[in-house]
N, CA, C and O of each residue as an XYZ file, in Angstrom:
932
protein
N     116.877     68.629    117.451
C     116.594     69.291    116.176
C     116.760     70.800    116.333
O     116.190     71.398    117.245
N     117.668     71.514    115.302
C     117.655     72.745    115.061
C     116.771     73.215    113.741
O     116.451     72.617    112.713
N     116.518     74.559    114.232
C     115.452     75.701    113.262
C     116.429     76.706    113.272
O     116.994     77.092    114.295
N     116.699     77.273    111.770
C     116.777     78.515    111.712
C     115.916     79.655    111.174
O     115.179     79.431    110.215
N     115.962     80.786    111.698
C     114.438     81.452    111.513
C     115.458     82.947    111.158
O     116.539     83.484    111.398
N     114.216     83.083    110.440
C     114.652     84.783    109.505
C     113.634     85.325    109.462
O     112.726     84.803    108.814
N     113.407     86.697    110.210
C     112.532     87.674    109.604
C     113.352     88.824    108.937
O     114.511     89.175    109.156
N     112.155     89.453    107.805
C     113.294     89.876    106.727
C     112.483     91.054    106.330
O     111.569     90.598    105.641
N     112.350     92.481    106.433
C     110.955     92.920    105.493
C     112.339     93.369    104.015
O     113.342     94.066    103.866
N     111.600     92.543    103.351
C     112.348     92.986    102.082
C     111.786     93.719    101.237
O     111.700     93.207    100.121
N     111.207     95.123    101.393
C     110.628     96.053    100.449
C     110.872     95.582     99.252
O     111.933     95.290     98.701
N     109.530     95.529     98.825
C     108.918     95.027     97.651
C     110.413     94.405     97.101
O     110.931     95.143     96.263
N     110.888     93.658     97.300
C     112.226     93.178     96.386
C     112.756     93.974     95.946
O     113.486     93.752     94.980
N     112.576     95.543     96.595
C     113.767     96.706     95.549
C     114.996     96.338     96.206
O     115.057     96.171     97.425
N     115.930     96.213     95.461
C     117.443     96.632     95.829
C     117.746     97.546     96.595
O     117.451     98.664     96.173
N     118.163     97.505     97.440
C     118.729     98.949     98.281
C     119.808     99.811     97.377
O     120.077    101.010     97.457
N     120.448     98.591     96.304
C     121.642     99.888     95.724
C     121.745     99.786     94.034
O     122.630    100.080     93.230
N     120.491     99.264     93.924
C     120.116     99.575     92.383
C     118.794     99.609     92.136
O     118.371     99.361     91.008
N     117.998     99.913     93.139
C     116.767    100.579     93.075
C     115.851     99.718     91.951
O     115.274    100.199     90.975
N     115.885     98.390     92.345
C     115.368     98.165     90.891
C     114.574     96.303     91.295
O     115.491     95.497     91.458
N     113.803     95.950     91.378
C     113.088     94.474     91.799
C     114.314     93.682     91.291
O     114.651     93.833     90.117
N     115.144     92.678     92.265
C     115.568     91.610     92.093
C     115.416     90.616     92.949
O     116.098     90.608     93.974
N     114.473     89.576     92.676
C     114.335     88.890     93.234
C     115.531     87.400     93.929
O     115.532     86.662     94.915
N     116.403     87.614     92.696
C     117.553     86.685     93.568
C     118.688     87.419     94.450
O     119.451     86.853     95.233
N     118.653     88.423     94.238
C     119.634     89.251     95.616
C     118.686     88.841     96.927
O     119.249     88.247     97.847
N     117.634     89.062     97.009
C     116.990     88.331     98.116
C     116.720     87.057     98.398
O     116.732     86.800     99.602
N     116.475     86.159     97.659
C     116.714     84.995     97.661
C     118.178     84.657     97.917
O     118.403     83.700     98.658
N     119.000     85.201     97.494
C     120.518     84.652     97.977
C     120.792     85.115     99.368
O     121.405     84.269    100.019
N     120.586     85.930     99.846
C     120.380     86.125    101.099
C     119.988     85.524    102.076
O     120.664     85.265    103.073
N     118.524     85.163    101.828
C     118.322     83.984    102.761
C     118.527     82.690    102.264
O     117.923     81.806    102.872
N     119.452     82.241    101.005
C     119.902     81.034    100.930
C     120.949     80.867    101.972
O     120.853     80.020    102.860
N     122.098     81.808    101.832
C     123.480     82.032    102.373
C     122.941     82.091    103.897
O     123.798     81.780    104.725
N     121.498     82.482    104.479
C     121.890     82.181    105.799
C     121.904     81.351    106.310
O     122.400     81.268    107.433
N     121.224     80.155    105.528
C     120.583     79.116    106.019
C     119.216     78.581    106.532
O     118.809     77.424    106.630
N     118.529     79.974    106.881
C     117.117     79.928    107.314
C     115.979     79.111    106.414
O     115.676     79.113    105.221
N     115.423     78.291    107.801
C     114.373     77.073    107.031
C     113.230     77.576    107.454
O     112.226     76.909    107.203
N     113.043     79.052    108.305
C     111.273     79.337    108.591
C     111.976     80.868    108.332
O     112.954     81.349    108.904
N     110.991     81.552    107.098
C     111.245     83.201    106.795
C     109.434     83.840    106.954
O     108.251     83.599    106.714
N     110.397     84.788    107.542
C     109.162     85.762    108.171
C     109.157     86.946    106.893
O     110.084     87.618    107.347
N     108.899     87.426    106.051
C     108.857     88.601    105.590
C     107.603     89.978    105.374
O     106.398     89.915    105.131
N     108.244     90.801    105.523
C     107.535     91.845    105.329
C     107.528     92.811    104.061
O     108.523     92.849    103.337
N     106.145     93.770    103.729
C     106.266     94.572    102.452
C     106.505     93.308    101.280
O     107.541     92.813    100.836
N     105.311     93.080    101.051
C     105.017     91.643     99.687
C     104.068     92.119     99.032
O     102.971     92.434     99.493
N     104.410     92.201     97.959
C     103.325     92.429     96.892
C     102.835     91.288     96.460
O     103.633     90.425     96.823
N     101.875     90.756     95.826
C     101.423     89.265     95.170
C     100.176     90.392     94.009
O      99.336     91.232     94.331
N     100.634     89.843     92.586
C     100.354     89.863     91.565
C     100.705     89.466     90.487
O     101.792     89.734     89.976
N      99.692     88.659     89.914
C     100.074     87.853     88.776
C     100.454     88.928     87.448
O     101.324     88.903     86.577
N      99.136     90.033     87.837
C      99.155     91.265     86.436
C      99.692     91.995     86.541
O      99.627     92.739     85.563
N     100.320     92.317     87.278
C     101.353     93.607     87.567
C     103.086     92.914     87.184
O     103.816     92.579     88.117
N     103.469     92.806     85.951
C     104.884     92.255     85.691
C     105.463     92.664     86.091
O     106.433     91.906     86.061
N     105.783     93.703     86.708
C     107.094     94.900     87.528
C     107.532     93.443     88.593
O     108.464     92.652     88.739
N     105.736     93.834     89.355
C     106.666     92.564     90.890
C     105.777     91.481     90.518
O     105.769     90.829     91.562
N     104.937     90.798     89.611
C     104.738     89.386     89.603
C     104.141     88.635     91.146
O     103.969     89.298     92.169
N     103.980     87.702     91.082
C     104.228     87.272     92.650
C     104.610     86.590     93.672
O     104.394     85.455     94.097
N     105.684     88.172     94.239
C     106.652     87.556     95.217
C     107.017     86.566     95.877
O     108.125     86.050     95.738
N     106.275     86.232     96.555
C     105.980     85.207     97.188
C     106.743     83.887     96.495
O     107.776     83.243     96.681
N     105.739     83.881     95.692
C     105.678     82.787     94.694
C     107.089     82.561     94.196
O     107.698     81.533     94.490
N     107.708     83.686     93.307
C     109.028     84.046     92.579
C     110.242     83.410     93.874
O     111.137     82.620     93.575
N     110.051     83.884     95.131
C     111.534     83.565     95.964
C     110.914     82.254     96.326
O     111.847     81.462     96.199
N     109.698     81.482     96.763
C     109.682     80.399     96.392
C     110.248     79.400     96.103
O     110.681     78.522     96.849
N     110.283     79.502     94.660
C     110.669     78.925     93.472
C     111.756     78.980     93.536
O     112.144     77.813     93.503
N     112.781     79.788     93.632
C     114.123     80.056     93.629
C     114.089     79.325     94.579
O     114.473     78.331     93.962
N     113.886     78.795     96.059
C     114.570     78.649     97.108
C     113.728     76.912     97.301
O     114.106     76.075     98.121
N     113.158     76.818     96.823
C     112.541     75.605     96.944
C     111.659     75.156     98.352
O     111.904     74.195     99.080
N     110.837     75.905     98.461
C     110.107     76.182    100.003
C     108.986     76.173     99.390
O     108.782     76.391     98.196
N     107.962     75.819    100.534
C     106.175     76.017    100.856
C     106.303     78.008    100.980
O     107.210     78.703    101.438
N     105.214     78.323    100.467
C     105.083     79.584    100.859
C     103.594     79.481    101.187
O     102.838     78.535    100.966
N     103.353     80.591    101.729
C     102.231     81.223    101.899
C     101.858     83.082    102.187
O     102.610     83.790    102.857
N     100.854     83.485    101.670
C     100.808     84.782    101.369
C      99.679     85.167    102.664
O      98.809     84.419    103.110
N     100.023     86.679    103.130
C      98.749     87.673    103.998
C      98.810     88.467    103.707
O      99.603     89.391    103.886
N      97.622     88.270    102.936
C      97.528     90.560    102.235
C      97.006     91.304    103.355
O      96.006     90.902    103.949
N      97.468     92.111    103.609
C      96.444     93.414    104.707
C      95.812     94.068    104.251
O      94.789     94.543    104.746
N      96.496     94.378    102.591
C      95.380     95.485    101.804
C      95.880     95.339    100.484
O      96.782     94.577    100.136
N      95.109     96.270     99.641
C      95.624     96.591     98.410
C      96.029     97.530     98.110
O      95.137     98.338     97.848
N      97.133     97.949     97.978
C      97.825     98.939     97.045
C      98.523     99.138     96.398
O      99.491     98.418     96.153
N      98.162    100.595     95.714
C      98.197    100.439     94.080
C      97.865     99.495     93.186
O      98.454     99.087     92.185
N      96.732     99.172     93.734
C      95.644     98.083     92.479
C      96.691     96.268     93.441
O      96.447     95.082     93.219
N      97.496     96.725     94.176
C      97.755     95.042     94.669
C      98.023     94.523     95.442
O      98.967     95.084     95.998
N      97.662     93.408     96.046
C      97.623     92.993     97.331
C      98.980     92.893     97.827
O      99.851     92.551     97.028
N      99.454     93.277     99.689
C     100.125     93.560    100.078
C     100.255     93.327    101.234
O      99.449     93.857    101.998
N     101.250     92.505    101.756
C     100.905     91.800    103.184
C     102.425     90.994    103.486
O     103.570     91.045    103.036
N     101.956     90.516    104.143
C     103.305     89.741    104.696
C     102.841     87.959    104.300
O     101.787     87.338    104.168
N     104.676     87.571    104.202
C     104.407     85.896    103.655
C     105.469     85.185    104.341
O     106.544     85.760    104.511
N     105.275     83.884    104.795
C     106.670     82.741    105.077
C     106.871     82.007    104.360
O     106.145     81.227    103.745
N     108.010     82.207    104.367
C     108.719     80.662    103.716
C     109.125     79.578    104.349
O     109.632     79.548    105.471
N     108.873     78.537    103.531
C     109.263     77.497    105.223
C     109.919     76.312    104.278
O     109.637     75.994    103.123
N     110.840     75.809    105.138
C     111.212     74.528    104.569
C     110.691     73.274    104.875
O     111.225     72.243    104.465
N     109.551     73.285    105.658
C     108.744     72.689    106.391
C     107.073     72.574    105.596
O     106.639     73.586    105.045
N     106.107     71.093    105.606
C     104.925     71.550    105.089
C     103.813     72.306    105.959
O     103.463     71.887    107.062
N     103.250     73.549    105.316
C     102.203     74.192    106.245
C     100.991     73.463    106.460
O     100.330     73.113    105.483
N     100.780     73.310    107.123
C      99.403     72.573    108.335
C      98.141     73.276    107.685
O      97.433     72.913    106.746
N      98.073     74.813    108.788
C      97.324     75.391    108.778
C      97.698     76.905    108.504
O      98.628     77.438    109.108
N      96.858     77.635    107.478
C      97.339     78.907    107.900
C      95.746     80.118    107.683
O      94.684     79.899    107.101
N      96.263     81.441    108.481
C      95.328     82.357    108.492
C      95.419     83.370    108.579
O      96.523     83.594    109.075
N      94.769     84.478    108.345
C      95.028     85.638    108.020
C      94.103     86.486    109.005
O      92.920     86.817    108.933
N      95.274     86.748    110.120
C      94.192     87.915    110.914
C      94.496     89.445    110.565
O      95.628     89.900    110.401
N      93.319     90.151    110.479
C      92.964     91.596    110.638
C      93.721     92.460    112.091
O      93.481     92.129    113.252
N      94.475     93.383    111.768
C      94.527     94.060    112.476
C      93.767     95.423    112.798
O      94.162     96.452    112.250
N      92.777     95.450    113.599
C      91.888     96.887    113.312
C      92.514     98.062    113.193
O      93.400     98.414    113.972
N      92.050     98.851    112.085
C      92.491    100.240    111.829
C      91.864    100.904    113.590
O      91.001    100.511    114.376
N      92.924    102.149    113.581
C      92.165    102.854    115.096
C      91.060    103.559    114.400
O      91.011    103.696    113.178
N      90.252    103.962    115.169
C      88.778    104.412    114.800
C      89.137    105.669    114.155
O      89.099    105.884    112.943
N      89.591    106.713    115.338
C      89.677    107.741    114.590
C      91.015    107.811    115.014
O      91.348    107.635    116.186
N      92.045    108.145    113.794
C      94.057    108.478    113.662
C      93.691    109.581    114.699
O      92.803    110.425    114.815
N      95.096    109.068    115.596
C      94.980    110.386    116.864
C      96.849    110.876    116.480
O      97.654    111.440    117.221
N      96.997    110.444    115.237
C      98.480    111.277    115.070
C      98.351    111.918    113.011
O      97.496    111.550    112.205
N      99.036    112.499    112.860
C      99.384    113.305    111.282
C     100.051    112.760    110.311
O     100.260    113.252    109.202
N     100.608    111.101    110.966
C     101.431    110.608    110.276
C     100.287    109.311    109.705
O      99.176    108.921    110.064
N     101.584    108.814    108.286
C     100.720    107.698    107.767
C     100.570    106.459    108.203
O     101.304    105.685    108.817
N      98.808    106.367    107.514
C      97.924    105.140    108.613
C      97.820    103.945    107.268
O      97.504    104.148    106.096
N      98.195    102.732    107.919
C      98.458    102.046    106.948
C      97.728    100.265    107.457
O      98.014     99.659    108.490
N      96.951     99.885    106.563
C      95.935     98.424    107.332
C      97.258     97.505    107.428
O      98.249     97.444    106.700
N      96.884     96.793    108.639
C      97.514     95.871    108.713
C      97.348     94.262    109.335
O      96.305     94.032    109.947
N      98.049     93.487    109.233
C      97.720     91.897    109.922
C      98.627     90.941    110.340
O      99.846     91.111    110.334
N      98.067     89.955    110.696
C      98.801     88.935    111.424
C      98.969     87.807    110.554
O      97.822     87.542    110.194
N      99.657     87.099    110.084
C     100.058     85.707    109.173
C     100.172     84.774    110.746
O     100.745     84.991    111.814
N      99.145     83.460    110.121
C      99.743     82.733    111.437
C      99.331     81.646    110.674
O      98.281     81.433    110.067
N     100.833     80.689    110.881
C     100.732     79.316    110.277
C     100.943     78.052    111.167
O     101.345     78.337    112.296
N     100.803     77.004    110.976
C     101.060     75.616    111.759
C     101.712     75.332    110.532
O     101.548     75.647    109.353
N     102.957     74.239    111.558
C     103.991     74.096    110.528
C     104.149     72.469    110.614
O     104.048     71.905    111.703
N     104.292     72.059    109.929
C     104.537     70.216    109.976
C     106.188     69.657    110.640
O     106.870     69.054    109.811
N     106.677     69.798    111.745
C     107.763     69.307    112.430
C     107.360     68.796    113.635
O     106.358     68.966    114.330
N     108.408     68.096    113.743
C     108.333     67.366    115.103
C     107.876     68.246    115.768
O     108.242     69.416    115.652
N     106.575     67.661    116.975
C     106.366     68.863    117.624
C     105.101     69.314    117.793
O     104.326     69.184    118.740
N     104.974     69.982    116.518
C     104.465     71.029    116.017
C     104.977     72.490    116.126
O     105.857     72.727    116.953
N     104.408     73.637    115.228
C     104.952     74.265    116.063
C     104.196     75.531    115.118
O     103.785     75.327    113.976
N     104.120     76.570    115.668
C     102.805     77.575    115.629
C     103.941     79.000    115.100
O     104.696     79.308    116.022
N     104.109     79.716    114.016
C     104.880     81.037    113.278
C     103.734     81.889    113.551
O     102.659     81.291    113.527
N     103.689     83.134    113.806
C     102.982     84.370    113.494
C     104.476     85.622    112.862
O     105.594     85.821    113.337
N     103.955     86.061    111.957
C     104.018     86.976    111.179
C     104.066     88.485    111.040
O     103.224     88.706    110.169
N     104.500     89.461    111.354
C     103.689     90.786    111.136
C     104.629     91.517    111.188
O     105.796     91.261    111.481
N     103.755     93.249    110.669
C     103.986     94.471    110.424
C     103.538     95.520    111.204
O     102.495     96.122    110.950
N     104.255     95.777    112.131
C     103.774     97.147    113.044
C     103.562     98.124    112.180
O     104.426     98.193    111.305
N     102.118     99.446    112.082
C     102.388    100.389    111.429
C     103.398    101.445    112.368
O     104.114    101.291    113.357
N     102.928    102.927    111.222
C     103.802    103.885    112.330
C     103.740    104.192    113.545
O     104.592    104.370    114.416
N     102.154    104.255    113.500
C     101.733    105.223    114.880
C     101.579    104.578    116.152
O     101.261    103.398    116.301
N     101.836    105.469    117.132
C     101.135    104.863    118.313
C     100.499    103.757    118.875
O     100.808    102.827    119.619
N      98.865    104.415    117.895
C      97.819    104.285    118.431
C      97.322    102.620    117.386
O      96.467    101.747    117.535
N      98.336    102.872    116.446
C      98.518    101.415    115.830
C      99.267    100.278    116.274
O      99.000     99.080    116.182
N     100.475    101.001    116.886
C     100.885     99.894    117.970
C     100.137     98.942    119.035
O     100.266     97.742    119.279
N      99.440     99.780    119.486
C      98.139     99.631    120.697
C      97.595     98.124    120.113
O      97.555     97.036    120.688
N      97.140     98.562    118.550
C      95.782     97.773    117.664
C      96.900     96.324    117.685
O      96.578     95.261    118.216
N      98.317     96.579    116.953
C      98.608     95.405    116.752
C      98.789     94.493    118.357
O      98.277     93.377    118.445
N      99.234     94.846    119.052
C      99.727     94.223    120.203
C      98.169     93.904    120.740
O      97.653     92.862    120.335
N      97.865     94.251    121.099
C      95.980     93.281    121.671
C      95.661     92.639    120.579
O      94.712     91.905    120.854
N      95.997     92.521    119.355
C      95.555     91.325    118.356
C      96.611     90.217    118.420
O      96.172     89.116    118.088
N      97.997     90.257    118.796
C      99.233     89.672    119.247
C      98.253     89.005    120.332
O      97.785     87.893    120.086
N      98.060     89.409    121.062
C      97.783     89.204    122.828
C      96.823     88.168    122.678
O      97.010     87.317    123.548
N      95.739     87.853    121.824
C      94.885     87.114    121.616
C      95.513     85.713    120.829
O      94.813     84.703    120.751
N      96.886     85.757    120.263
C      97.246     84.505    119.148
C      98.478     84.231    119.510
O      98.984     83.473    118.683
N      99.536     84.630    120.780
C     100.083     84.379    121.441
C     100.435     82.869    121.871
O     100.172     82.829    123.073
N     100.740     82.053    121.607
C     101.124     80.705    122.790
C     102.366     80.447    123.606
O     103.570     80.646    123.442
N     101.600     79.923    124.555
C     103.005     79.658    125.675
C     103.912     79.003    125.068
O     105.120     79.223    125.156
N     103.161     77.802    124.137
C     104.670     76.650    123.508
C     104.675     76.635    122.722
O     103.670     76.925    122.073
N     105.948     76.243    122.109
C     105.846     75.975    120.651
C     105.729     77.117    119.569
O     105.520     76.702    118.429
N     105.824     78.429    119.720
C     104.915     79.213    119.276
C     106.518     80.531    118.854
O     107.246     80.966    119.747
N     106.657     80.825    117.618
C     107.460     82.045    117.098
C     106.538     83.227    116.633
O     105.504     83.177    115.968
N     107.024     84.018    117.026
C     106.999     85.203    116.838
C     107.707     86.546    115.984
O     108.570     87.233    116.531
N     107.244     86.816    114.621
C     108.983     87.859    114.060
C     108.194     88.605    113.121
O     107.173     88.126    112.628
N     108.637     89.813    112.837
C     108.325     90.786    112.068
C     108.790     92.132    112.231
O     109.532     92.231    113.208
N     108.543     93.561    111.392
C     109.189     94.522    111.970
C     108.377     95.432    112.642
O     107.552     96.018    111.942
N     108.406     95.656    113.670
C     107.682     95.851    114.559
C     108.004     97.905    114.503
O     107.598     98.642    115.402
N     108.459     98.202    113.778
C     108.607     99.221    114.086
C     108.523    100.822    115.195
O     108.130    101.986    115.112
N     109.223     99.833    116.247
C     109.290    100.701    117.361
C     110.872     99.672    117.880
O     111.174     98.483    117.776
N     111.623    101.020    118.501
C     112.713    100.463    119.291
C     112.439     98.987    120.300
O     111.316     98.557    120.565
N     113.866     98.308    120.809
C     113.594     97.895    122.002
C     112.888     98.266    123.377
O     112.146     97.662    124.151
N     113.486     99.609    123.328
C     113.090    100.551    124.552
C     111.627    100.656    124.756
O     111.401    101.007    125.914
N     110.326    100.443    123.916
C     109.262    100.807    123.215
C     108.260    100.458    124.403
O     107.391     99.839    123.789
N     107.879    100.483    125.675
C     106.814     99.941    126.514
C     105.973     99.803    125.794
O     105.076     99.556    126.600
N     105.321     99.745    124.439
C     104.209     98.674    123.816
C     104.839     97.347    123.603
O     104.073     96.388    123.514
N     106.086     97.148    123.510
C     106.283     95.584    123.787
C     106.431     95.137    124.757
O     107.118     94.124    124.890
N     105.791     95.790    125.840
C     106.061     95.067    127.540
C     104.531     93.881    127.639
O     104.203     93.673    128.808
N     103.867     93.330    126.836
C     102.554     92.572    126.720
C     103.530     91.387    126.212
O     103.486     90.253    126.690
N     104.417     91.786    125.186
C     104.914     90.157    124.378
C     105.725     90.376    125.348
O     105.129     90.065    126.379
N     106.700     90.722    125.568
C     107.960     90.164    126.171
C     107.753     89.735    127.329
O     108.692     89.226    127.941
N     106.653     89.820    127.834
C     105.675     88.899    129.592
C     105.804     88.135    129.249
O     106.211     87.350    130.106
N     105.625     87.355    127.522
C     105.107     85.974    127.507
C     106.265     85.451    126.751
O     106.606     84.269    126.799
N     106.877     86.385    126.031
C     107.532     85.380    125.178
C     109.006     85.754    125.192
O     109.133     86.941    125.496
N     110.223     85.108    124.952
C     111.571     85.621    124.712
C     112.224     85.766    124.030
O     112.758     84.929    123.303
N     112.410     87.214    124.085
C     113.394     88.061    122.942
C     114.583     87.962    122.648
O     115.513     88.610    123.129
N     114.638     86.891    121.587
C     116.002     86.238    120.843
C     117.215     87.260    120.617
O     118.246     86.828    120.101
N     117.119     88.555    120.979
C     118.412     89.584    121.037
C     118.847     89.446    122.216
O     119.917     90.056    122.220
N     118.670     89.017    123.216
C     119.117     88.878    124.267
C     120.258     88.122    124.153
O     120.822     88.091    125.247
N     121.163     87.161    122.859
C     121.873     86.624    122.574
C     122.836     87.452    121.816
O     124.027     87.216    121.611
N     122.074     88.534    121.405
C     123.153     89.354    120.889
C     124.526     89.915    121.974
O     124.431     90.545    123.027
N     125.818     89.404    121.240
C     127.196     89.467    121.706
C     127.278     91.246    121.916
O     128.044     91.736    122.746
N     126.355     92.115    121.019
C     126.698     93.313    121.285
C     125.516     94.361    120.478
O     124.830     93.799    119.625
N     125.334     95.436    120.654
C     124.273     96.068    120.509
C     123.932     96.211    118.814
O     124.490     97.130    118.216
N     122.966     95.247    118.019
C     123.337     95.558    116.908
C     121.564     96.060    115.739
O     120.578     95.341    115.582
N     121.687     96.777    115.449
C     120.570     97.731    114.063
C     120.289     96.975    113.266
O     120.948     96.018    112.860
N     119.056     97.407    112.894
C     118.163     96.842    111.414
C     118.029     97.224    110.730
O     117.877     96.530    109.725
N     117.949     98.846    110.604
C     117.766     99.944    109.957
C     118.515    101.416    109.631
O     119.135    101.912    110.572
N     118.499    101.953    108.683
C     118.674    101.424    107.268
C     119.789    100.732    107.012
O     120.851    100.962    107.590
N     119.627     99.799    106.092
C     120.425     98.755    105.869
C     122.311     98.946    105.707
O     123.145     98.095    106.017
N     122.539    100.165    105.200
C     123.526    100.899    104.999
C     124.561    101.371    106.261
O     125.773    101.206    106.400
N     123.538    102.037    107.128
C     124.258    102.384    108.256
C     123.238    102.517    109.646
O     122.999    103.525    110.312
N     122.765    101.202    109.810
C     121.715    101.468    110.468
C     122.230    102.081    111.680
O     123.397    102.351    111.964
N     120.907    102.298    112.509
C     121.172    103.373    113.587
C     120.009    103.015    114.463
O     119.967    103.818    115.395
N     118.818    101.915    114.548
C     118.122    101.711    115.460
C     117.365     99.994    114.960
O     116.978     99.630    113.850
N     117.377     99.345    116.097
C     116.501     98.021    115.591
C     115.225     98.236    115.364
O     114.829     99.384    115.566
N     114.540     97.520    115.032
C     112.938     97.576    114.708
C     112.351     96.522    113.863
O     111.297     96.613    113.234
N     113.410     95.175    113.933
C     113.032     94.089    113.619
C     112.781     93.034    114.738
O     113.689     93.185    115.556
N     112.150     92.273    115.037
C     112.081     91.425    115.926
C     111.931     89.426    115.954
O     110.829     88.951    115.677
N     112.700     88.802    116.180
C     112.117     87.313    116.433
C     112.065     86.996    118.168
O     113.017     87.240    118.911
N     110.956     86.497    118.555
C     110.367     86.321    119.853
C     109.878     84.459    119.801
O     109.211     83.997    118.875
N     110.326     83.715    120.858
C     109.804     82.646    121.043
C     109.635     82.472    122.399
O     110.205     83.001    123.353
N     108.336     81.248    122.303
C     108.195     81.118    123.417
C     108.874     80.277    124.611
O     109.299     79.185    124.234
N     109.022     80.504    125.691
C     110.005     79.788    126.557
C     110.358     78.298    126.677
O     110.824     77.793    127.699
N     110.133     77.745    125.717
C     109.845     76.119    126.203
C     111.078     75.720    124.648
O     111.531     74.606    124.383
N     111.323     76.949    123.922
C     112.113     76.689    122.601
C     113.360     77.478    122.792
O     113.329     78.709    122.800
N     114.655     76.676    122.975
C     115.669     77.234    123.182
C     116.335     77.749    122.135
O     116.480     77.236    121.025
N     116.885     79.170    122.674
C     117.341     80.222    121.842
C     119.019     79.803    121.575
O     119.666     79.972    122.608
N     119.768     79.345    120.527
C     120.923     79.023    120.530
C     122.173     80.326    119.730
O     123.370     80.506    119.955
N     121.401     80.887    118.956
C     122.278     82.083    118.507
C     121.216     83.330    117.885
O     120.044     82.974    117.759
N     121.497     84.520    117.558
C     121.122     85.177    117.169
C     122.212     86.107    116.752
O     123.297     86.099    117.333
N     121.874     87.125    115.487
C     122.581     87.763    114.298
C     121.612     88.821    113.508
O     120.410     88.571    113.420
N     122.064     89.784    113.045
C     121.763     90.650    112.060
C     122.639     91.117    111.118
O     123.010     92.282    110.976
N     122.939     90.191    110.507
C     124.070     90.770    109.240
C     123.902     91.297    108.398
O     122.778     91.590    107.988
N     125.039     91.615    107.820
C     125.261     93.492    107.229
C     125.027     92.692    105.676
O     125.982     92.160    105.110
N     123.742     92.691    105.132
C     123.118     92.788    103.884
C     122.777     94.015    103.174
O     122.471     94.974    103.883
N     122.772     94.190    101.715
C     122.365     95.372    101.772
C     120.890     94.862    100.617
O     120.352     95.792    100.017
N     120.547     93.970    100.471
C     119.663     93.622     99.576
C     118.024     94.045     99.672
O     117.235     93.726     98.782
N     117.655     94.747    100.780
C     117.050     95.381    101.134
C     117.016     96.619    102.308
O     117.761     96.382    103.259
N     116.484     97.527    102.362
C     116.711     98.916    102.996
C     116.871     98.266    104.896
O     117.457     98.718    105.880
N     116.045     97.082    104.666
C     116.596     96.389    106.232
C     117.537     95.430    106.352
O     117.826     94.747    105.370
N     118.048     95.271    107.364
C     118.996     93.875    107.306
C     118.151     92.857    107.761
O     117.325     93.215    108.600
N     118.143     91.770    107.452
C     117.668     90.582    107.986
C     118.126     90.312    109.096
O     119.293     90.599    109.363
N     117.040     89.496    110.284
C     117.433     89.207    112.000
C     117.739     87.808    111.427
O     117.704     87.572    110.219
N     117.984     87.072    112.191
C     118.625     85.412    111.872
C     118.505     84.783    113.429
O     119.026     85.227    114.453
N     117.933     83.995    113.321
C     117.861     83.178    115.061
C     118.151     81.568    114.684
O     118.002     81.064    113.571
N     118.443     81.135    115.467
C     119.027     79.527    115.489
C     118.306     79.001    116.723
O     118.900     79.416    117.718
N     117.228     78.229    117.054
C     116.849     77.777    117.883
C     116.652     75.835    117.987
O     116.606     74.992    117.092
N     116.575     75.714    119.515
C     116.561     74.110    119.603
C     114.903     73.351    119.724
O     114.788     72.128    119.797
C-alpha cells in the first residue's frame, strides 16, 4: 500500500496572484497531486466571518475527505490553527498546546502555537502530527520539546512549516528519530515564496519503519508557499 502526503500552509486561502480567498485554486492543487493525507497550515475556521467561512470545512467538501481542525488561537475575532485532510477515517484526534516562551528574548513577532495529532484508520494504523513553527528562536526551542514528547518510532508522520532552514540545529532532536523525506530530492529544491522561492521551510518527516518512495515540491502558485508532496510505502 501507497500514501501520498502533502503538507501545504496555504495562507488563509489567499491567492498568491489575485490576492483574494479562493478556495478551489487550493483545492485543485491538492486534487492534481494526488495527496490522500494533507497537512496544512494558516486556517481560519469561522462560520461568521463570510470573507473565509470555514476552511477546513469548504476544501473538504470540494475534495471529498474527513477533516479535522487545531486552533492555536484566535485572531481577529477567529480561530486559527492548523487542519488535515485525509482520505482515510480519523480514529483519534488532539490538539496540543505549544507553550508561549515566558518572557520573548527576541523583537520579532510572537505568535501561539500547536500540534494537530491524529490516528488515522489504515492498515496498520498510523499516527499524522501537524504543525507551525513560529518565528523566533526561542519558539523553536518550545515547539521541538513538545515534538519530542509526541514523536513515535512507527508508524508515525510528521509535516508542517517549520520555519527555519534545513541547516537549522533545532531540527537535530527530530531528525535523531525520524526521516527527512528531502533526502529524495533529485536536486536542491524551495518552498518559499512561492514565485521564486529562495529557501525551504516546509517539512514531511517519517518514521523509519515507513518507506520513503518519492518526494517533490512543485511550482504552484496558489499560495505564497509551494506545497511538499511525499509518496510513501
Amino acid at each position: 500500500m501507497s500514501l501520498k502526503l502533502m503538507s501545504y500552509n496555504i495562507a488563509h486561502c489567499q491567492n498568491f496572484l489575485t490576492h483574494e480567498v479562493d478556495y478551489d485554486a487550493v483545492a485543485d492543487v491538492i486534487r492534481r497531486s494526488g495527496a490522500d493525507i494533507i497537512g496544512l497550515n494558516e486556517v481560519y475556521d469561522d462560520a461568521e466571518k463570510r470573507k473565509y467561512s470555514r476552511q477546513p470545512l469548504e476544501l473538504a467538501q470540494r475534495l471529498g475527505f474527513q477533516v479535522f481542525f487545531a486552533p492555536a488561537l484566535v485572531l481577529f475575532g477567529m480561530p486559527y490553527g492548523n487542519a488535515l485532510l485525509s482520505r482515510f477515517p480519523l480514529l483519534r484526534t488532539s490538539v496540543i498546546p505549544v507553550p508561549d516562551p515566558e518572557t520573548p528574548a527576541y523583537d520579532g513577532y510572537y505568535e501561539t502555537r500547536c500540534v494537530l495529532r491524529a490516528e488515522l484508520d489504515v492498515p496498520g494504523g498510523l499516527c499524522v502530527c501537524v504543525t507551525h513553527f513560529g518565528l523566533n528562536p526561542d519558539e523553536h526551542a518550545n515547539s521541538v520539546r513538545t515534538l519530542s514528547e509526541v514523536i513515535r518510532d512507527q508508524r508515525f508522520i510528521l509535516m508542517g512549516d517549520m520555519n527555519v532552514t534545513p541547516d537549522n540545529p533545532v531540527l537535530a532532536p527530530i531528525r535523531e528519530r525520524l526521516y527527512d523525506t528531502a533526502e529524495l530530492f533529485g536536486k536542491s529544491l524551495m518552498s518559499w515564496p512561492s514565485d521564486k522561492p529562495d529557501r525551504k521551510i516546509d517539512y514531511i518527516f517519517t518514521s523509519h519503519d515507513l518507506k520513503t518512495l518519492s518526494a517533490d515540491i512543485p511550482a504552484e502558485l496558489a499560495s505564497d508557499h509551494r506545497p511538499y508532496v511525499a509518496e510513501i510505502a
